[in-house]
KOLTI-637932 format. One record per residue: residue in one letter; y negated, x negated, z negated of N, C-alpha, C in turn. Coordinates in steps of 0.05 Angstrom, whole numbers, padded with zeros to 5 digits, always signed. Each point is the difference from the previous one (the first is absolute). Layout:
AYXZYXZYXZ/...
END
This chain:
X-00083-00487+00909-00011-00022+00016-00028+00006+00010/X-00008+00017+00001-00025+00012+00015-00028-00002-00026/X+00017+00013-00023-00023-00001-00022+00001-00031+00002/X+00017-00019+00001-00005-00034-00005-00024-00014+00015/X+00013+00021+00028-00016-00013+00025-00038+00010-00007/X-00006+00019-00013-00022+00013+00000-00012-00012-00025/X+00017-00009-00030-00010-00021-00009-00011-00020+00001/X+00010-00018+00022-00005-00020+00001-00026-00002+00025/X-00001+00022+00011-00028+00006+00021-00025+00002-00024/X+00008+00011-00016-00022+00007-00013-00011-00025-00022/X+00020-00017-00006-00006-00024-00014-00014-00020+00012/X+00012+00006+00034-00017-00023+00020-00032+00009+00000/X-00005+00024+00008-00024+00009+00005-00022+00004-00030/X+00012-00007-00028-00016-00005-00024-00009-00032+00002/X+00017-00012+00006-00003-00028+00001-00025-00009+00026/X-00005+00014+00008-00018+00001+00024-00019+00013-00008/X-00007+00011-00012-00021+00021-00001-00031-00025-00012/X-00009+00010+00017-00021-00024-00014-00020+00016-00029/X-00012-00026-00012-00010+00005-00020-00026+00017+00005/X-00004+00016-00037-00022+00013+00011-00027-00005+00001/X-00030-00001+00022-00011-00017-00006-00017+00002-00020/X-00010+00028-00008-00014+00005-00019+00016-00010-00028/X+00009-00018-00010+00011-00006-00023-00019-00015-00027/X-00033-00005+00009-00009-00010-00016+00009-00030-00015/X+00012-00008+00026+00008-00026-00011-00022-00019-00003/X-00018+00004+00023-00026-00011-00005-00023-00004-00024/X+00013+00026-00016-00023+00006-00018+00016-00010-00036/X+00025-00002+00004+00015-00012-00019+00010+00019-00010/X+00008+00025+00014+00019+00018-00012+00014+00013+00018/X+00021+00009-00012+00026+00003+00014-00009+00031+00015/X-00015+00018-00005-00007+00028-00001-00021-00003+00009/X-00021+00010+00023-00023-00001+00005-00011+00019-00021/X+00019+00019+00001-00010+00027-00014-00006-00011-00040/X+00023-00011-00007-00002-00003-00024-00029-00022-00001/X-00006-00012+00015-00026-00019+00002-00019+00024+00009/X-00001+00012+00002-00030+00024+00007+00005+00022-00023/X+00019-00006-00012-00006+00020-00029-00006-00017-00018/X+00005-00026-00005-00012-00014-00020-00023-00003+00002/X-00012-00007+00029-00026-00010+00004-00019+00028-00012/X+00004+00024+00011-00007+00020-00003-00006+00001-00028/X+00019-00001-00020-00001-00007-00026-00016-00012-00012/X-00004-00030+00009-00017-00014-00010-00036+00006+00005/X+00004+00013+00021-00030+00003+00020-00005+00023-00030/X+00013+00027-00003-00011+00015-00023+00002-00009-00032/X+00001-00013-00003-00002-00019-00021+00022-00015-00014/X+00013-00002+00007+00025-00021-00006-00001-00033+00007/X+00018-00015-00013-00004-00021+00011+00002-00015+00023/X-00004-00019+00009-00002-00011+00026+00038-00009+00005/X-00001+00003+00027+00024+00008+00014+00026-00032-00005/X+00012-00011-00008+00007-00017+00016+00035-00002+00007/X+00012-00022+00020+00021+00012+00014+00020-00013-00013/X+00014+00025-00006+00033-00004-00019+00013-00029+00003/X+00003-00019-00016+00014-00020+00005+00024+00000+00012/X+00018-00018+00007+00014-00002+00011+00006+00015+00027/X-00013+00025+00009+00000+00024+00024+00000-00013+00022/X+00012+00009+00022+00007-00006+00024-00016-00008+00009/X-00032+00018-00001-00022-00002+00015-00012-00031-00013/X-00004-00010-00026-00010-00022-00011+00002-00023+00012/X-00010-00026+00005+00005-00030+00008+00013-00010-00018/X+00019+00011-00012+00010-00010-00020+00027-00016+00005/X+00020-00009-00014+00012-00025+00004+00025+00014+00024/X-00001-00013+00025+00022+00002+00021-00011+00022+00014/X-00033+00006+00002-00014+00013+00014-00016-00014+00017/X-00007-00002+00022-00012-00023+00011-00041+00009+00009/X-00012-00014-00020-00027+00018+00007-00007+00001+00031/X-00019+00023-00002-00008+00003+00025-00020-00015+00015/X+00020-00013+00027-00026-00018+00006-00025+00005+00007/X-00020-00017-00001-00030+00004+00015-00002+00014+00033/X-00014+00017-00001-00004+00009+00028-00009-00019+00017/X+00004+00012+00028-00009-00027+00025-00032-00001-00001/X-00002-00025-00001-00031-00005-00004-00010+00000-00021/X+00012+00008-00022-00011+00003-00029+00001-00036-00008/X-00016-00002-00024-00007-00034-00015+00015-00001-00025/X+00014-00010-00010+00020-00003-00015-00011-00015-00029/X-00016-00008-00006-00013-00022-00026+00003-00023+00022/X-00011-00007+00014+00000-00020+00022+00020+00004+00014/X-00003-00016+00021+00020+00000+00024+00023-00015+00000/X+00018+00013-00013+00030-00010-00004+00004+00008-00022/X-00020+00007-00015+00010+00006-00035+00014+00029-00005/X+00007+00001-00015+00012+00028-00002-00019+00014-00028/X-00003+00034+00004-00015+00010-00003+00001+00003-00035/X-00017+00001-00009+00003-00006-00031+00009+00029-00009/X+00016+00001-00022-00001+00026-00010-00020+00014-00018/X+00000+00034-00002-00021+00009-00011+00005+00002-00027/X-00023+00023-00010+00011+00005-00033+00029+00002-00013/X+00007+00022+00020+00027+00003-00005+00028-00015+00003/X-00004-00018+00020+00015-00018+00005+00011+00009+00027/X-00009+00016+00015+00005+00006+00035-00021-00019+00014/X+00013-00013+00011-00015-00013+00024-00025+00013+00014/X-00009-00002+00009-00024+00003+00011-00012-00012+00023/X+00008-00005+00018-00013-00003+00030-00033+00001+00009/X-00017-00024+00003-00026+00005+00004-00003+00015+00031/X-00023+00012+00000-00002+00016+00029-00022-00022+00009/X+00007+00007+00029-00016-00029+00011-00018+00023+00016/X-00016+00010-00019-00029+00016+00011-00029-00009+00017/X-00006-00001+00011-00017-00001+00016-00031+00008-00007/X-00013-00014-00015-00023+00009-00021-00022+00004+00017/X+00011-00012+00027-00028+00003+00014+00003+00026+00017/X+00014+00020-00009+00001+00029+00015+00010+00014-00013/X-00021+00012-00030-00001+00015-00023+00016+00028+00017/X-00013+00008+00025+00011+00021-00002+00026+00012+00009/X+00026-00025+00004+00024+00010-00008+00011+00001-00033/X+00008+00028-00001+00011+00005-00021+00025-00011-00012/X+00015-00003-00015+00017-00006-00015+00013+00017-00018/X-00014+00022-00001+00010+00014-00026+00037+00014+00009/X+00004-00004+00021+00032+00001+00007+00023-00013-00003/X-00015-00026-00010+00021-00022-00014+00003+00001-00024/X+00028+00000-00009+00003+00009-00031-00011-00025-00013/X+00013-00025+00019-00009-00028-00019-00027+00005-00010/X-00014-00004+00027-00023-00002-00002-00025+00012-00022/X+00016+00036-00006-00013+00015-00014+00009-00008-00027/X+00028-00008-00014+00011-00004-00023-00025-00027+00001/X+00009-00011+00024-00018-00035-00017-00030+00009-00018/X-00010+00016+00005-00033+00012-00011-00002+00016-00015/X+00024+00025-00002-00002+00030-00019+00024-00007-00017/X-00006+00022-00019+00022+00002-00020-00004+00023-00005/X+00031+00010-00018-00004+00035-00014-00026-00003-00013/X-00009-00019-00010-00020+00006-00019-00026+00003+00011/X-00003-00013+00030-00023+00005+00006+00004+00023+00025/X+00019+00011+00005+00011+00026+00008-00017+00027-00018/X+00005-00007-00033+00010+00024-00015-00038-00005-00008/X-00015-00020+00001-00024+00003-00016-00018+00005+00033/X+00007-00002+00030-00013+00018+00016+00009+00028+00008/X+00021+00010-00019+00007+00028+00004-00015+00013-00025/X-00007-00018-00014-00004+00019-00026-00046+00001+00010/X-00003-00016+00014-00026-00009+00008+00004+00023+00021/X+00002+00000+00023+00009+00027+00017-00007+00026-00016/X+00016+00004-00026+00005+00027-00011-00036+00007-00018/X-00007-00027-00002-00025+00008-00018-00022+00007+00023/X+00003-00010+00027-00018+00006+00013+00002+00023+00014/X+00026+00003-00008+00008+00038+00023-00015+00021-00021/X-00025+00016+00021-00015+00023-00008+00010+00023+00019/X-00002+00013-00018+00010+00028+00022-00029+00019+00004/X-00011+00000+00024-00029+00017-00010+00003+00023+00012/X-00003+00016-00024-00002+00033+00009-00020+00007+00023/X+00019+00023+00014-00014+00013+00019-00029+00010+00002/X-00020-00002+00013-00030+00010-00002-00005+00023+00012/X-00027+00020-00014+00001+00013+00019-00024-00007+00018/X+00006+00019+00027-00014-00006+00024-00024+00010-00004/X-00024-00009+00009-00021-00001-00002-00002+00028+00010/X-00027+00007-00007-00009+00024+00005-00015-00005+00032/X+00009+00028+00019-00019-00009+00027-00030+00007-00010/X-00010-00014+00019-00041+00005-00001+00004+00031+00020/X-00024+00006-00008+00003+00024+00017-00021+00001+00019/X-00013-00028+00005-00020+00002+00029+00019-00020+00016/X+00023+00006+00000+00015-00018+00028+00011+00027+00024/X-00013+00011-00003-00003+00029+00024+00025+00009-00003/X+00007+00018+00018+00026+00016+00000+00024-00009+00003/X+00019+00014-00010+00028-00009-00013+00028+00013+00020/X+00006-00014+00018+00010+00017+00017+00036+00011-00012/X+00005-00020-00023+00025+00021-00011-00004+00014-00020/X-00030+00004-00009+00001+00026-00025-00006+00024+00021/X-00008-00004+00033-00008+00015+00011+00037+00013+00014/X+00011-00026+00003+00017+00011+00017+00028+00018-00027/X-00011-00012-00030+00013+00022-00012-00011+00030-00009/X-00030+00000+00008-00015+00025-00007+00016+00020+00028/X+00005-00008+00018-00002+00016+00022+00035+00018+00011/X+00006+00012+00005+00025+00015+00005+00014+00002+00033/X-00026+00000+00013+00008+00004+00032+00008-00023+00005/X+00014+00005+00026+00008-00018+00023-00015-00007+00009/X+00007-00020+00020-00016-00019+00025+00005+00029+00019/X-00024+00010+00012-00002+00012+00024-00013+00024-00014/X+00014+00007-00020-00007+00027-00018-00033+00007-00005/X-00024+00018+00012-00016+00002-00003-00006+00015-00019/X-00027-00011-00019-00003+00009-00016-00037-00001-00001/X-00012-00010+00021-00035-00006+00003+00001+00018+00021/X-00023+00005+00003-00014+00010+00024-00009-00018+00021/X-00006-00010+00027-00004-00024+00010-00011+00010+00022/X-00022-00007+00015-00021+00012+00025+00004-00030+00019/X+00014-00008+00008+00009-00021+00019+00018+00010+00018/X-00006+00026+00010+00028+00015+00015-00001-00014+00033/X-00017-00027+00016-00008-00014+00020+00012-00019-00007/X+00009-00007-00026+00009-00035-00003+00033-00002+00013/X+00001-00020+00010+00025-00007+00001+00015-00021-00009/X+00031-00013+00003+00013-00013-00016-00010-00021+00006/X-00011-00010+00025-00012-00024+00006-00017-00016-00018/X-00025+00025-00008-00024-00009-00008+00013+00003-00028/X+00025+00014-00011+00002-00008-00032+00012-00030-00006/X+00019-00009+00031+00014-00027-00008-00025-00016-00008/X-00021-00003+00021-00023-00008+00013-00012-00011-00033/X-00001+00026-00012-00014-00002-00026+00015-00015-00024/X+00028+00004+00003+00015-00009-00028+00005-00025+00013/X+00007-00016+00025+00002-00021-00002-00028-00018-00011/X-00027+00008-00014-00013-00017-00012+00007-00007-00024/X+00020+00005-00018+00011+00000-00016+00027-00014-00005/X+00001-00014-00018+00032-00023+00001+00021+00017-00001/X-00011+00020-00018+00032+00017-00005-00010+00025-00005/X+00018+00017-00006-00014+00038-00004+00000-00001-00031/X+00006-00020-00014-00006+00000-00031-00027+00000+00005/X-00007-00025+00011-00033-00005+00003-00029+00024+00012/X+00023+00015+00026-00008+00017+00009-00009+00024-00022/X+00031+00007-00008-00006+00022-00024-00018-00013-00019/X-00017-00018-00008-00017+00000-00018-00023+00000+00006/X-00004-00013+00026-00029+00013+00010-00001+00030+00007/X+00018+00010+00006-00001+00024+00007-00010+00023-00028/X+00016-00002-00024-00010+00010-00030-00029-00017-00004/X-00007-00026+00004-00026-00005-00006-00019+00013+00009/X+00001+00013+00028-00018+00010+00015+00002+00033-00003/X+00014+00001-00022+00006+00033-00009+00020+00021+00013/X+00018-00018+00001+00030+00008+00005+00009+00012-00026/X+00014+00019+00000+00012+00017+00023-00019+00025+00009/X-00014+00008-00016-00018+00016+00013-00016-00003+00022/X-00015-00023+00007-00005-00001+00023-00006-00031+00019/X+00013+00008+00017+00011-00026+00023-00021-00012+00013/X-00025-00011-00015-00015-00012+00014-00004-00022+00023/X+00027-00015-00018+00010-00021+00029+00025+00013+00028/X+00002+00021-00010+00021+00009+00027+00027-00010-00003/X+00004-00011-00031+00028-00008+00007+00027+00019-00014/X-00019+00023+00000+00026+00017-00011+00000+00036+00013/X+00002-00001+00035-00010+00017+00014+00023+00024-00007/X+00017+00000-00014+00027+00022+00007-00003+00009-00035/X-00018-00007-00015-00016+00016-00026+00021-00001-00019/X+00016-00023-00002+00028+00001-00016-00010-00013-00029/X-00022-00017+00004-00011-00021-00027+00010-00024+00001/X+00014-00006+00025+00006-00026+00005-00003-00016+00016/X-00017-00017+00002-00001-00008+00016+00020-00031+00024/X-00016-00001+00031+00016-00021+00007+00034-00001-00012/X+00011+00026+00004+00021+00006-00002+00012-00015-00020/X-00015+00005-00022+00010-00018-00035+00015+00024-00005/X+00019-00002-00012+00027+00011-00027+00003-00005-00015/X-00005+00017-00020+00004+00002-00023+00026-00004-00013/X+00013-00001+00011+00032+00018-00006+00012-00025-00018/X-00014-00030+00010+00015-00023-00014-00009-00001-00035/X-00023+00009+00007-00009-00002-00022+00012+00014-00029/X+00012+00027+00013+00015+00027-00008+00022-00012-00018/X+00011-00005+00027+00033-00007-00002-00005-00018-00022/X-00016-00027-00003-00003-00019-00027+00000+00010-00022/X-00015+00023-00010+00002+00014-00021+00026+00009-00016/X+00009+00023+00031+00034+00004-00014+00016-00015-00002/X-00004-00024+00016+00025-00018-00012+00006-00013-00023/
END
């Protein structure tokens, strides 16, 4: 009695189950999928697609076509919509010509009413003639009057930030007068390169490298480092 009772639950709840929506009934086939492998087919050179007679998805006899959307124009107003090549109805879109820039290309009608596999398969094949692949270049050579190079410097060099390696006669300066100095500068990249222009690291003409390390306005090298090994 129990398997009966659990039968008949389960017969109620098939009978309910609603349909599924992806079924491609729209497109005149019973299979969305089997309609995206034909199409696929035809797009690489096969022939153009069309929908299995008699199939669920078809307007075919004791199928009721699909009506015109709200607001759409029908072959005049009251007429019903003529059919296409194939013999599927066809629904005019009641577009709005004076406001090009809504799109359309989301309406299947709309897109079937204008494209076909064939004019699918001759802008894929147009696509393929214009795809160039252009090899990699190489990078130009640097000039060598654009002054000093602060990462061939910061890979020539081994010390730390603080690590002295100059001699420096500023033993009166203090941290004041070095902020004083490197804030004329946007950044200590900028800093460190006036500093080598003016004959850094050997000698600190502008004062901005009082602790004789070769760096100035407290620039590090270290990023520069680390880029290499990684």
């Amino acid at each position: 009695m129990r398997h009966g009772i659990s039968a008949i639950a389960l017969i109620a709840l098939a009978a309910c189950a609603p349909e599924i929506p992806d079924s491609a009934a729209g497109v005149g086939f019973d299979d969305y999928g089997a309609y995206r492998q034909q199409r696929e087919a035809a797009l690489n050179g096969g022939t153009s697609v069309r929908p299995p007679a008699g199939g669920s998805g078809a307007a075919g006899a004791g199928t009721p076509a699909r009506p015109p959307a709200e607001g759409s124009v029908a072959n005049g107003a009251g007429a019903p919509a003529e059919p296409g090549g194939d013999g599927l109805p066809r629904a005019a879109l009641d577009v709005d010509t004076n406001n090009p820039g809504i799109s359309d290309e989301q309406s299947f009608e709309a897109v079937t009413a204008r494209q076909t596999i064939e004019s699918d398969r001759a802008r894929l094949e147009l696509q393929r003639e214009l795809y160039k692949v252009i090899p990699p270049q190489p990078l130009p050579p640097r000039p060598e009057d654009t002054g000093p190079n602060i990462v061939q410097y910061a890979l020539r060099t081994t010390n730390s930030v603080g690590q002295k390696r100059y001699d420096r006669f500023n033993l009166l300066d203090s941290p004041e007068a070095l902020a004083r100095r490197c804030a004329r500068y946007a950044s200590s990249d900028k800093a460190q390169l006036a500093f080598l222009a003016a004959g850094g690291p050997e000698r600190d003409r502008k004062g901005l490298d009082p602790d004789g390390d070769g760096f100035a306005c407290y620039w590090d090298p270290a990023p520069f480092r680390q880029a290499v090994q990684n």
